[in-house]
N, C-alpha and C positions, 0 to 999 in steps of 0.2 A: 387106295394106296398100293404101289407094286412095286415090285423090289428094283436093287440097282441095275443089273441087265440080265439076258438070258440065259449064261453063266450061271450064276448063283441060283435063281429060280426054278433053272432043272435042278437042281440039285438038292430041292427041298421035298421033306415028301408032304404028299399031297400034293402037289402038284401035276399031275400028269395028266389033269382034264383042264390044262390054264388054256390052251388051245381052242379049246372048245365053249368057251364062257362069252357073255358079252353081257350091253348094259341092258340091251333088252331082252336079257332071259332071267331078268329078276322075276321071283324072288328067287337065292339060291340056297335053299333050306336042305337041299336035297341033293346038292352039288359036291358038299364035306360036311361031316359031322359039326365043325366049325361057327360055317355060317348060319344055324338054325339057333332061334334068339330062343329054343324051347329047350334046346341042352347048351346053350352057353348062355350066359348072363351078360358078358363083355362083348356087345356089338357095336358095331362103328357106321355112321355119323351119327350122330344124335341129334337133335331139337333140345339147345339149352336154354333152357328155362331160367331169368335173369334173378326171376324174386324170389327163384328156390334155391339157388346159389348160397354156400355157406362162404360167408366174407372172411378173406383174411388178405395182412397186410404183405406186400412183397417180401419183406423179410425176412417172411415165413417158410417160402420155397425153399425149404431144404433141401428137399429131392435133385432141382439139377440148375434152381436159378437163371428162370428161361429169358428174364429180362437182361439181365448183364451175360449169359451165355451167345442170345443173339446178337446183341452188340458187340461183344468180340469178335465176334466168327462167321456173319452171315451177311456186312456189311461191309465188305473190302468192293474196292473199285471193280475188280475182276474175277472170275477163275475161269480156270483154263476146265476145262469139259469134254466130253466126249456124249454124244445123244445116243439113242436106242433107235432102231430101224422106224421112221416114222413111218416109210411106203409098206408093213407087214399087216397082215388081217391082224396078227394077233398084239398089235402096238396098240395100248391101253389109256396112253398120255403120252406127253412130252414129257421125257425123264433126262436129265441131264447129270451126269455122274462123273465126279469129281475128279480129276488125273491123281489127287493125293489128295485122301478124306481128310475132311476139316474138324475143329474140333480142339476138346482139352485131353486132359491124362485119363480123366473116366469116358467122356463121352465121344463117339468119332459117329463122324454124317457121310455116306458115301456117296450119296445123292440128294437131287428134289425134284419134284415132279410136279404137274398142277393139273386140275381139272376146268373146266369152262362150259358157259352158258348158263351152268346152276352150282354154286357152291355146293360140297356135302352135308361139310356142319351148315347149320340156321341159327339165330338166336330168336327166341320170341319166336319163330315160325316164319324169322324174315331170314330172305337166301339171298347172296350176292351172285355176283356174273362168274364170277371163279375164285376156287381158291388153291395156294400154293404150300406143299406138304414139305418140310424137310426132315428127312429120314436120319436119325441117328441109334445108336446101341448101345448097350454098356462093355465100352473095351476092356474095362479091369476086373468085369466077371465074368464074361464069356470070350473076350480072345478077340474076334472074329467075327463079321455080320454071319456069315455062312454057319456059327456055331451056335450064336444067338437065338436065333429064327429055326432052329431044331428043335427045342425046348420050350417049355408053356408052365413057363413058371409066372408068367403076366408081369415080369420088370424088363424084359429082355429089349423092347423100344423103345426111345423118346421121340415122340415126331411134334413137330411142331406145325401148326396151319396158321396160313396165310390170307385174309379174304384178298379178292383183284373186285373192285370196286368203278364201275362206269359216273367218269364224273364232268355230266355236259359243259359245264361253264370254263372246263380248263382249255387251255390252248396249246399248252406245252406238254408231247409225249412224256411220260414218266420213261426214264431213262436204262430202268430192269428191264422194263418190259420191255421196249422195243429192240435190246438185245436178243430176247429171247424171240420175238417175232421176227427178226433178222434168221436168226438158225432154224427156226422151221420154215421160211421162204425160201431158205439157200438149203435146202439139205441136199447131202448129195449120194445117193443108193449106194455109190460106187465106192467112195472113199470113209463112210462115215464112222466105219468100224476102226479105223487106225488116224481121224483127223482130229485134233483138237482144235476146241474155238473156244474164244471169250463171250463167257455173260455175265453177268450182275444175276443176286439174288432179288425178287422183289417181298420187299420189307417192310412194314408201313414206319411211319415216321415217330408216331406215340406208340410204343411198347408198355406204358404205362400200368396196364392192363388187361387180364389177361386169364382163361377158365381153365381149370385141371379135373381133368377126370380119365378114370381105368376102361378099355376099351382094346378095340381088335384093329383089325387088318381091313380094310375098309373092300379090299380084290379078294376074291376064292385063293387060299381057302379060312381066309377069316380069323387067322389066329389069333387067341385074345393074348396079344402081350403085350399091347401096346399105351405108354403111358401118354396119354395124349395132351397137350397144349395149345390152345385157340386162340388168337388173339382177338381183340374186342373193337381193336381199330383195323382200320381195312387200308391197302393200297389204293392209291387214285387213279385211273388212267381214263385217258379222252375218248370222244366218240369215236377217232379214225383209227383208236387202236381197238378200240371194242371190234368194228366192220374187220378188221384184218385179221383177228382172229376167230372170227364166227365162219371165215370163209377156209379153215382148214377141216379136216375129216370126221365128218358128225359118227359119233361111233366109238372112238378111236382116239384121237383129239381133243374132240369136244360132244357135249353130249355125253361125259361118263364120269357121272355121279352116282353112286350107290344110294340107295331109296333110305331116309332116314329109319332108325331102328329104337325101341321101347326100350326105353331107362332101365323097368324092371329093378327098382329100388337104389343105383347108384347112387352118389353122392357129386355133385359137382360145386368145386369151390375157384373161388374167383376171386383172383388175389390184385391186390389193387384197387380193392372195392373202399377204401376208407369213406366214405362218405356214406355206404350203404352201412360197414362198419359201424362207426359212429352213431348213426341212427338205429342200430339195432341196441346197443348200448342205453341209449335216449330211451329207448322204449324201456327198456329193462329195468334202467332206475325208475323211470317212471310207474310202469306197474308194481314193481315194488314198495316204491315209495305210497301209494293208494292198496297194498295187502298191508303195509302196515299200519294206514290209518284204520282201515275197516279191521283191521286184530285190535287195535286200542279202543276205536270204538266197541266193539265186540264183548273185550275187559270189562269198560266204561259202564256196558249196559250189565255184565254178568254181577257185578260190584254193587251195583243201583239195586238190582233184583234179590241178591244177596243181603242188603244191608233192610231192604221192606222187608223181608222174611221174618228176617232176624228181630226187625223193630214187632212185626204180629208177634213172634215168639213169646217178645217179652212182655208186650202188651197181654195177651193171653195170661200167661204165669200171675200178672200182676192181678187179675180179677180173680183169677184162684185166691 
């Protein structure tokens, strides 16, 4: 994940080896104190694990209600945008950042960005073709992304991910996407610091569901402050959009995923899980319901063993 342009970025510290980073000089343990999973516990992407997920119902999202949050705010027909130099060594993804951050009164997104050829997150250890990150912060306690991202208090981001999903049988472009395939086939070196363009967010269609867990910065230098949001369902797009995007900058483009990273005891909950819910439930009365017969039983047999004793007792006494 990288931030909204190269503006704010210089302007963060740690930063002053972003220049110098890429995907293939993983691992970067050694790049910022940050990204080493042996002094930080919050690393980013993970391998989530579906049946170790603690179930809980949408409702529940307190924190920032990423299912009616994205339906407000991430599914308008348009925005107007402005890209990040996609012809530079040191352009990391296609980032598209917002003419005016989107958003409520706590939360503002001032970009999104995605990655391709291998999503970051996996579930179960399965990766999709790409996935789409949008970057948001908390406006009502730090002000500012630039202020946010100074601090490592670990609430300072909400990002939410996206999978892009290659799906042969369809025939009709998914309609984000090829927005966005439009703006990196027209980019223009020349103008693209002062042009805006229109794209579509790509979305998936069931937000139903959906994983939370505490985590980092997914680019050098790793900061863990990131509250992270995965969705469980993926975008669709066709084969001839898959080919059109495999054919931009291996590196840079595409090709730049971060190597997944060790739990190290997290907790990941998955809200919209009601059926997983439920059955844990099912279980629960169930094994209870069989601790209590086996305690009755238990009684049953201590009572039995109890009342023989008691009957020798007085059998004994009586022959006295």
């Amino acid at each position: 994940m990288k931030f909204s342009n190269s503006i704010i970025a210089s302007s963060l510290s740690g930063y002053a080896a972003a220049a110098s980073w890429g995907y293939d000089s993983q691992p970067w343990d050694s790049m910022t104190e940050y990204c080493s999973p042996a002094a930080f516990v919050r690393q980013s992407p993970i391998d989530i694990k579906s049946a170790d997920a603690k179930s809980e119902h949408v409702a529940m999202d307190t924190l920032i209600g990423a299912q009616g949050f994205v339906e407000d705010h991430f599914k308008e027909s348009s925005y107007s945008v402005k890209t990040n130099d996609l012809e530079s060594s040191g352009a990391h993804s296609v980032t598209f950042s917002f003419d005016q951050e989107i958003g409520n009164s706590q939360f503002k997104c001032p970009q999104f960005h995605c990655h391709f050829v291998d999503s970051e997150h996996s579930i179960d250890g399965a990766r999709q073709l790409g996935e789409c990150h949008a970057v948001c912060y908390d406006q009502e306690k730090y002000g500012a992304f630039s202020e946010a991202v100074k601090t490592i208090n670990g609430d300072e981001l909400a990002v939410f991910g996206f999978f892009i999903e290659e799906d042969a049988s369809l025939d009709t472009n998914n309609a984000a996407v090829d927005t966005m395939i439009s703006a990196v086939n027209n980019f223009n070196g020349e103008t693209f610091a002062d042009a805006s363009i229109d794209v579509q967010m790509p979305v998936p269609e069931d937000l139903s569901k959906y994983y939370r867990y505490m985590g980092g910065l997914t680019t050098p230098s790793c900061n863990p402050i990131v509250q992270w949001t995965v969705f469980a369902n993926s975008v669709k797009i066709t084969s001839a959009q898959k080919l059109e995007i495999l054919k931009w900058s291996s590196g840079h483009l595409i090709g730049n995923n971060r190597q997944v990273q060790p739990m190290q005891g997290r907790e990941v909950t998955c809200y919209g899980c009601e059926d997983k819910a439920d059955a844990d439930v099912s279980m629960m009365k169930s094994l209870m319901k069989k601790m209590y017969l086996i305690q009755s039983k238990i009684k049953i047999q201590a009572m039995e063993s109890y009342s023989s004793m008691q009957h020798f007792k007085d059998s004994f006494k009586n022959e006295d």
